[in-house]
TORVEX-155587 format. One record per residue: x, y, z of N, C-alpha, C in turn; residue number from 1; residue in three letters. Coordinates in nm, 2 decimals. Example, Ala and Ser with C-alpha at 12.3 -4.5 7.8 and 13.67 -1.06 7.14 Angstrom:
# TORVEX-155587
+--------+--------+--------+--------+--------+--------+--------+--------+--------+-----+-----+
:     nX :     nY :     nZ :    caX :    caY :    caZ :     cX :     cY :     cZ :   i :  aa :
+--------+--------+--------+--------+--------+--------+--------+--------+--------+-----+-----+
:   1.32 :  -0.57 :   0.78 :   1.23 :  -0.45 :   0.78 :   1.32 :  -0.33 :   0.78 :   1 : ALA :
:   1.28 :  -0.22 :   0.71 :   1.37 :  -0.11 :   0.71 :   1.29 :   0.00 :   0.79 :   2 : SER :
+--------+--------+--------+--------+--------+--------+--------+--------+--------+-----+-----+
# end
This chain:
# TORVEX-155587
+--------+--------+--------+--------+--------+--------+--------+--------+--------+-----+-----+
:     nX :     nY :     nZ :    caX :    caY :    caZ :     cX :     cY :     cZ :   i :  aa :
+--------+--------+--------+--------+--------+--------+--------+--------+--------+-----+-----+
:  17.10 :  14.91 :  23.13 :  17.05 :  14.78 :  23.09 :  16.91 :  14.80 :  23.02 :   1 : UNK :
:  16.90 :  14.70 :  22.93 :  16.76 :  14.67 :  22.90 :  16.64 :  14.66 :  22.97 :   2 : UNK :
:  16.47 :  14.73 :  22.95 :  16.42 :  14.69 :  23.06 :  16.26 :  14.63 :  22.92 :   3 : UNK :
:  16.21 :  14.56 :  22.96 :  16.10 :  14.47 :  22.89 :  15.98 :  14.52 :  22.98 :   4 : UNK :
:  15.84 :  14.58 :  22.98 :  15.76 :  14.60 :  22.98 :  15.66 :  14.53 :  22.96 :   5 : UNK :
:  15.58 :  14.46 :  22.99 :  15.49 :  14.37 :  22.98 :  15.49 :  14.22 :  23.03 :   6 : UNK :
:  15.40 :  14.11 :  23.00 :  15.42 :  14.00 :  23.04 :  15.42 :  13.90 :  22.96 :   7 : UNK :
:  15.54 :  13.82 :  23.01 :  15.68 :  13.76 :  22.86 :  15.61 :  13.59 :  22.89 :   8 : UNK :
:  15.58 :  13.52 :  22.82 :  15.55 :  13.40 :  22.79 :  15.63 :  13.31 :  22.74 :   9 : UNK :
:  15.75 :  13.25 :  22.80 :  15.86 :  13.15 :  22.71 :  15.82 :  13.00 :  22.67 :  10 : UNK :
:  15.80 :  12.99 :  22.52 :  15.79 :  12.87 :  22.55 :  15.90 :  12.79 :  22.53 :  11 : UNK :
:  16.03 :  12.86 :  22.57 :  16.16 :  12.74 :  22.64 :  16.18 :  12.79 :  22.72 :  12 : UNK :
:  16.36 :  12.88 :  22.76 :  16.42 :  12.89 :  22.88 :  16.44 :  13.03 :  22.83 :  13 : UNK :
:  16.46 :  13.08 :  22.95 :  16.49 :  13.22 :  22.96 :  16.61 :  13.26 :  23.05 :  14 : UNK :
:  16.66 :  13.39 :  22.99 :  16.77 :  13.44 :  23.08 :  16.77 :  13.56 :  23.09 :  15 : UNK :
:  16.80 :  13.61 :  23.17 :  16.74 :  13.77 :  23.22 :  16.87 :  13.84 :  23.31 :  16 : UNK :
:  16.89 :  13.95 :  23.21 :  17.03 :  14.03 :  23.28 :  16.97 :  14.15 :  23.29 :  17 : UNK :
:  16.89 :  14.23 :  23.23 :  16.84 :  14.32 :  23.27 :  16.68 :  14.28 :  23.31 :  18 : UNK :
:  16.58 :  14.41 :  23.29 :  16.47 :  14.42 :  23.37 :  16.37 :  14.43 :  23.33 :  19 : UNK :
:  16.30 :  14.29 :  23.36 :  16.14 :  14.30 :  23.33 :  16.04 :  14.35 :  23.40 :  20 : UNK :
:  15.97 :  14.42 :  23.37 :  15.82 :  14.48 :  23.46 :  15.71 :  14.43 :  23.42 :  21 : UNK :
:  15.68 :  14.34 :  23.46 :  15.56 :  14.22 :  23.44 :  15.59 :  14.07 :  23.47 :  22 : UNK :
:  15.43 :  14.02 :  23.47 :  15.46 :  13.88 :  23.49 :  15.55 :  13.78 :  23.42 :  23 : UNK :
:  15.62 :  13.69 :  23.42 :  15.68 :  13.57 :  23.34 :  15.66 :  13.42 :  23.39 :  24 : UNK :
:  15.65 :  13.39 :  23.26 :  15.59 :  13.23 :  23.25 :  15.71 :  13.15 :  23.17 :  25 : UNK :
:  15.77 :  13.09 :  23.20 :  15.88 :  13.03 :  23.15 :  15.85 :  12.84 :  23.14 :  26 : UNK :
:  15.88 :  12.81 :  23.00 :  15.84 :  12.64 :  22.98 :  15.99 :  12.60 :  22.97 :  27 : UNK :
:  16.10 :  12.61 :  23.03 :  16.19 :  12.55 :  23.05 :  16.29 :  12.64 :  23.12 :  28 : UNK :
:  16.37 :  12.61 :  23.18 :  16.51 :  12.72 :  23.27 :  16.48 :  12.80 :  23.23 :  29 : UNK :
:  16.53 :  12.89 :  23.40 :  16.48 :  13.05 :  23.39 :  16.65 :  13.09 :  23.48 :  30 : UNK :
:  16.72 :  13.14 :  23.39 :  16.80 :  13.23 :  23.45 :  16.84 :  13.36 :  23.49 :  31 : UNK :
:  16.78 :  13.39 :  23.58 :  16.81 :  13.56 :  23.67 :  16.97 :  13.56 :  23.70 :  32 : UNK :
:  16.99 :  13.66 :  23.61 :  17.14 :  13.68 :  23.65 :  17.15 :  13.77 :  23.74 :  33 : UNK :
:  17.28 :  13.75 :  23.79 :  17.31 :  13.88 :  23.94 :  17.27 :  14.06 :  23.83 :  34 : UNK :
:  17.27 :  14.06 :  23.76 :  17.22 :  14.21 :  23.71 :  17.10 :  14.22 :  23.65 :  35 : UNK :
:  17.02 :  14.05 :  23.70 :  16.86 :  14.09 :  23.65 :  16.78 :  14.11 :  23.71 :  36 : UNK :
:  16.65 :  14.15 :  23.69 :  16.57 :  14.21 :  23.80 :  16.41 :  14.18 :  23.68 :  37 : UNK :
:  16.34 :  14.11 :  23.79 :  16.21 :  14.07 :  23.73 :  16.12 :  14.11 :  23.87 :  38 : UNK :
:  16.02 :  14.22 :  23.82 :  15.91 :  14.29 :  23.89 :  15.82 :  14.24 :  23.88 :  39 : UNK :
:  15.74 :  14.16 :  23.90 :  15.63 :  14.06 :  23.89 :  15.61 :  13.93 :  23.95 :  40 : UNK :
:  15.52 :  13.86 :  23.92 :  15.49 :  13.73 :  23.94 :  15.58 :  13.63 :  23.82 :  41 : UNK :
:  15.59 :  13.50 :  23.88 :  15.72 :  13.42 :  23.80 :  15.71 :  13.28 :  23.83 :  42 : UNK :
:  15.65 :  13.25 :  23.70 :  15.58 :  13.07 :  23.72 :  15.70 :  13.01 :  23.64 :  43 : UNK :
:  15.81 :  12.90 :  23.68 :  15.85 :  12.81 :  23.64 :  15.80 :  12.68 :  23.60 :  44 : UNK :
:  15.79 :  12.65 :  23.44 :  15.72 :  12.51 :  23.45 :  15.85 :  12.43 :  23.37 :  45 : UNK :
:  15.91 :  12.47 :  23.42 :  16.10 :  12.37 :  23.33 :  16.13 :  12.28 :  23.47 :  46 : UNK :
:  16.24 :  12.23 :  23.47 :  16.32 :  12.16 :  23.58 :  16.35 :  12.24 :  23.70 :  47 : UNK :
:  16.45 :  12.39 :  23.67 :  16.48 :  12.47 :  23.71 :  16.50 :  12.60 :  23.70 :  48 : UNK :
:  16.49 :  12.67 :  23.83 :  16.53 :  12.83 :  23.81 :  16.66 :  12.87 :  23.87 :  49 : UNK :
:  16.76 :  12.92 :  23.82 :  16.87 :  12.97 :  23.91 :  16.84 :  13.15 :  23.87 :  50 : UNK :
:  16.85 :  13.17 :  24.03 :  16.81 :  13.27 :  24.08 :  16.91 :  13.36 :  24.15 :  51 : UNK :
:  16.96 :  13.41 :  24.07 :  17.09 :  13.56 :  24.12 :  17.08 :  13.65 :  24.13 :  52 : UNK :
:  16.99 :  13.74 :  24.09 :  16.95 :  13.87 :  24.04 :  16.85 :  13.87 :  24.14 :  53 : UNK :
:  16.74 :  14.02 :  24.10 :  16.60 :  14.07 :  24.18 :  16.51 :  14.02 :  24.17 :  54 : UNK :
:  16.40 :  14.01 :  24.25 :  16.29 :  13.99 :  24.26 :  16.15 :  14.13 :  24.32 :  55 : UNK :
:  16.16 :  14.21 :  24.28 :  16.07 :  14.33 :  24.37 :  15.93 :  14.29 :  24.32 :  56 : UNK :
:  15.85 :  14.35 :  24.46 :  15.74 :  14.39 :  24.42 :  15.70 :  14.52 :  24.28 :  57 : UNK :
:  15.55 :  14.50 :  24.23 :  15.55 :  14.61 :  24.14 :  15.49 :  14.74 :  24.19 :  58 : UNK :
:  15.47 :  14.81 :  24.12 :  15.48 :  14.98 :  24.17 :  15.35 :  14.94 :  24.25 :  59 : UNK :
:  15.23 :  14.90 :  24.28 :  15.08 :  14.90 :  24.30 :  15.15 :  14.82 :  24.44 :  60 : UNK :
:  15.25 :  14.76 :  24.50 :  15.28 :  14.72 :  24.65 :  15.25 :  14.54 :  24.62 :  61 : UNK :
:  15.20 :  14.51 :  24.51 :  15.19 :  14.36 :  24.47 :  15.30 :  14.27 :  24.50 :  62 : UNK :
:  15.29 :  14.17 :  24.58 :  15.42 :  14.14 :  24.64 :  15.42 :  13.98 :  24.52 :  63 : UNK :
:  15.51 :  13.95 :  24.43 :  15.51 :  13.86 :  24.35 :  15.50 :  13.72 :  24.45 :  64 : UNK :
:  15.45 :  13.65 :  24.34 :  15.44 :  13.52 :  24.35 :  15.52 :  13.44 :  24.26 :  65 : UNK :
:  15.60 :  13.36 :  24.33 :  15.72 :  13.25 :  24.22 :  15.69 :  13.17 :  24.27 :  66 : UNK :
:  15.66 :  13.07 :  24.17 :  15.67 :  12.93 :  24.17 :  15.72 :  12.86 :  24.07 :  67 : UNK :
:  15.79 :  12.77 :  24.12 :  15.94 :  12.70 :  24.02 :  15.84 :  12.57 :  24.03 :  68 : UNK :
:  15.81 :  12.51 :  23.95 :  15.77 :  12.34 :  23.95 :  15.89 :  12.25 :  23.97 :  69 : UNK :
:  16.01 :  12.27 :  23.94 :  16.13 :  12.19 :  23.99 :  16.21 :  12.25 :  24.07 :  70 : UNK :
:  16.35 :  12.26 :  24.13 :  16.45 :  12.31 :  24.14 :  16.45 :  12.47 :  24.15 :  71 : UNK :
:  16.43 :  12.50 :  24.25 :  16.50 :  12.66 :  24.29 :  16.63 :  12.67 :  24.33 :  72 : UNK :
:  16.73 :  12.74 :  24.24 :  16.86 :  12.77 :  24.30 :  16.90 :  12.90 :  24.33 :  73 : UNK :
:  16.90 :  12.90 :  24.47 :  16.93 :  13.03 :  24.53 :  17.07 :  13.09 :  24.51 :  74 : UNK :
:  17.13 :  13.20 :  24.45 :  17.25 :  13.23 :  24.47 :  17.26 :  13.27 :  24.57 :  75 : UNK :
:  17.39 :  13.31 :  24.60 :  17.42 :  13.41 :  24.71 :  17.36 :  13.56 :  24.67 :  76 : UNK :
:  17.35 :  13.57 :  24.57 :  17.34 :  13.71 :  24.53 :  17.20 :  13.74 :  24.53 :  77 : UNK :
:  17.16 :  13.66 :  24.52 :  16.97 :  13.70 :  24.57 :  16.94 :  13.76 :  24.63 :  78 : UNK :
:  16.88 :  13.84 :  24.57 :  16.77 :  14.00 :  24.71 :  16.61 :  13.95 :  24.65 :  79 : UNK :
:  16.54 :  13.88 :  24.72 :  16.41 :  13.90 :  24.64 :  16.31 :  13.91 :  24.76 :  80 : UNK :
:  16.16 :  14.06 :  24.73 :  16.09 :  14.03 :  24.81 :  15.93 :  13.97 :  24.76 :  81 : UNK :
:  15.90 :  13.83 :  24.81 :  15.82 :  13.73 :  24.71 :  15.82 :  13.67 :  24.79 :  82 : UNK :
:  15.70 :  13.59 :  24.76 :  15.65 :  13.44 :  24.82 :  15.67 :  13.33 :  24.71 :  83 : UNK :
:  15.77 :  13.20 :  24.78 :  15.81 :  13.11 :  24.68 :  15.75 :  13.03 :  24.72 :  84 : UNK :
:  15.72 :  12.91 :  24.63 :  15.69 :  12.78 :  24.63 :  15.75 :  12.70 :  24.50 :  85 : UNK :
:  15.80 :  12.62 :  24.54 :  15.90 :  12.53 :  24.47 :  15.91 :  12.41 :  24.51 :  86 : UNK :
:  15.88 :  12.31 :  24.41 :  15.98 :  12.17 :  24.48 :  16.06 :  12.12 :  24.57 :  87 : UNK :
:  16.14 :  12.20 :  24.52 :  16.27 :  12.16 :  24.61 :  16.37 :  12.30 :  24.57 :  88 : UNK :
:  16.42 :  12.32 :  24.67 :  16.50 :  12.47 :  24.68 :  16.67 :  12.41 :  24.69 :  89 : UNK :
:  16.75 :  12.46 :  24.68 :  16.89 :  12.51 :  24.66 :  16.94 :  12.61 :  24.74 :  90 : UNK :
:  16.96 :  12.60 :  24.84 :  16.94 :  12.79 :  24.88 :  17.15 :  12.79 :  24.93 :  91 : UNK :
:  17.18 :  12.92 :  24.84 :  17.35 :  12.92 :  24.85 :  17.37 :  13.03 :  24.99 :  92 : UNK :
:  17.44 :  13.01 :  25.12 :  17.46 :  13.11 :  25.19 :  17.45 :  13.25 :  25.14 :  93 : UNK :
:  17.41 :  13.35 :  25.19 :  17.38 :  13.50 :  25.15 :  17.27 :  13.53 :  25.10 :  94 : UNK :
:  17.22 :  13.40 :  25.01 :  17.05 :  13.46 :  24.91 :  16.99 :  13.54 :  25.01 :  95 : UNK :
:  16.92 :  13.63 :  25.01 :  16.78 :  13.70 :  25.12 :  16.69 :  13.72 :  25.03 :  96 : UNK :
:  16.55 :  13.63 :  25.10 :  16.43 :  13.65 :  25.07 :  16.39 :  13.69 :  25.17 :  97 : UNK :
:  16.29 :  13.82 :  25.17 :  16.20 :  13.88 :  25.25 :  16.00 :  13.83 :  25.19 :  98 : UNK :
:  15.95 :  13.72 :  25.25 :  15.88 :  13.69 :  25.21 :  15.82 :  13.48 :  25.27 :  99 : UNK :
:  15.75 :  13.47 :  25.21 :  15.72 :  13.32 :  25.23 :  15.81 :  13.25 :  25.12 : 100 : UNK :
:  15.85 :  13.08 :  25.21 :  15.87 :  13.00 :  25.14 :  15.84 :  12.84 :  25.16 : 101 : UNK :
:  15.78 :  12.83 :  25.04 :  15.73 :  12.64 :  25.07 :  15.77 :  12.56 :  24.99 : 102 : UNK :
:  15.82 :  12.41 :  25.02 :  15.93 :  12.31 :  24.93 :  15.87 :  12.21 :  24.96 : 103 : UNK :
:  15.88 :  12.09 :  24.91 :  15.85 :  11.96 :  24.93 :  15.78 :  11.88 :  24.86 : 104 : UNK :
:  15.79 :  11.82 :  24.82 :  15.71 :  11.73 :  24.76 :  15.55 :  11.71 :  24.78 : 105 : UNK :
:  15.46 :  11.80 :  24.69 :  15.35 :  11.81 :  24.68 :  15.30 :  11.86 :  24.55 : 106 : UNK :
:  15.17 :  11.90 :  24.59 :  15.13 :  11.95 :  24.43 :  15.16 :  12.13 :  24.46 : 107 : UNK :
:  15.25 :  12.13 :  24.33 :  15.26 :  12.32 :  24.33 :  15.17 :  12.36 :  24.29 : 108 : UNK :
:  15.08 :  12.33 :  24.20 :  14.96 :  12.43 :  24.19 :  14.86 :  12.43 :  24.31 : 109 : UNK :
:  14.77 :  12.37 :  24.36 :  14.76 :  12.33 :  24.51 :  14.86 :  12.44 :  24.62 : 110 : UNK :
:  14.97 :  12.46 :  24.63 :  15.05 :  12.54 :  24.76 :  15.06 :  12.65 :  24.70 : 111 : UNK :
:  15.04 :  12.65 :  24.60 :  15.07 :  12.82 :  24.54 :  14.94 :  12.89 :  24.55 : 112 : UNK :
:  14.84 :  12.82 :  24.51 :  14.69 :  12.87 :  24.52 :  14.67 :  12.90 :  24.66 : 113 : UNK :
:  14.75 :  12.85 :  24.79 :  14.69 :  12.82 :  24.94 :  14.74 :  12.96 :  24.97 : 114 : UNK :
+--------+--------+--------+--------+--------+--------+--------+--------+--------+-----+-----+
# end
């Protein structure tokens, strides 16, 4: 697969089957497919993220930071190790996060920063 190096700036939606090594900033839907894999930090400012694919830390032991401003949808197929903050979550039996997660109605920049 493809792998992208650096840190990708969408100003719409993104879809990811292969693998990024760096941060992503997405201004509309972010879709991690079950064969994608994003090493970094991962700011959603769209509605939603469906989330199939990887989440790893980067080589330095940096454990990512996601934050979806709307809608997190967990697949089953999710492996990610990250601290989420999101809105509101989706989570499908099987996803595994190894990491923090916080949802609810508040301010996401505010719980992400905490």
């Amino acid at each position: 697969g493809s792998v992208f190096q650096g840190d990708l700036d969408c100003a719409a939606g993104l879809w990811v089957d292969g693998k990024i090594v760096g941060n992503v900033v997405v201004h509309g839907v972010l879709v991690l497919a079950p064969t994608g894999e994003i090493c970094g930090d991962v700011r959603v400012r769209g509605p939603r993220a469906v989330l199939a694919g990887r989440i790893t830390p980067r080589a330095d032991g940096h454990i990512p930071q996601v934050v979806i401003e709307g809608v997190a949808h967990m697949a089953h197929s999710l492996n990610a190790t990250a601290d989420f903050t999101a809105v509101d979550i989706d989570w499908h039996h099987g996803a595994t996060i190894e990491g923090k997660v916080r949802s609810g109605n508040f301010d996401v920049e505010r719980a992400a920063a905490a």
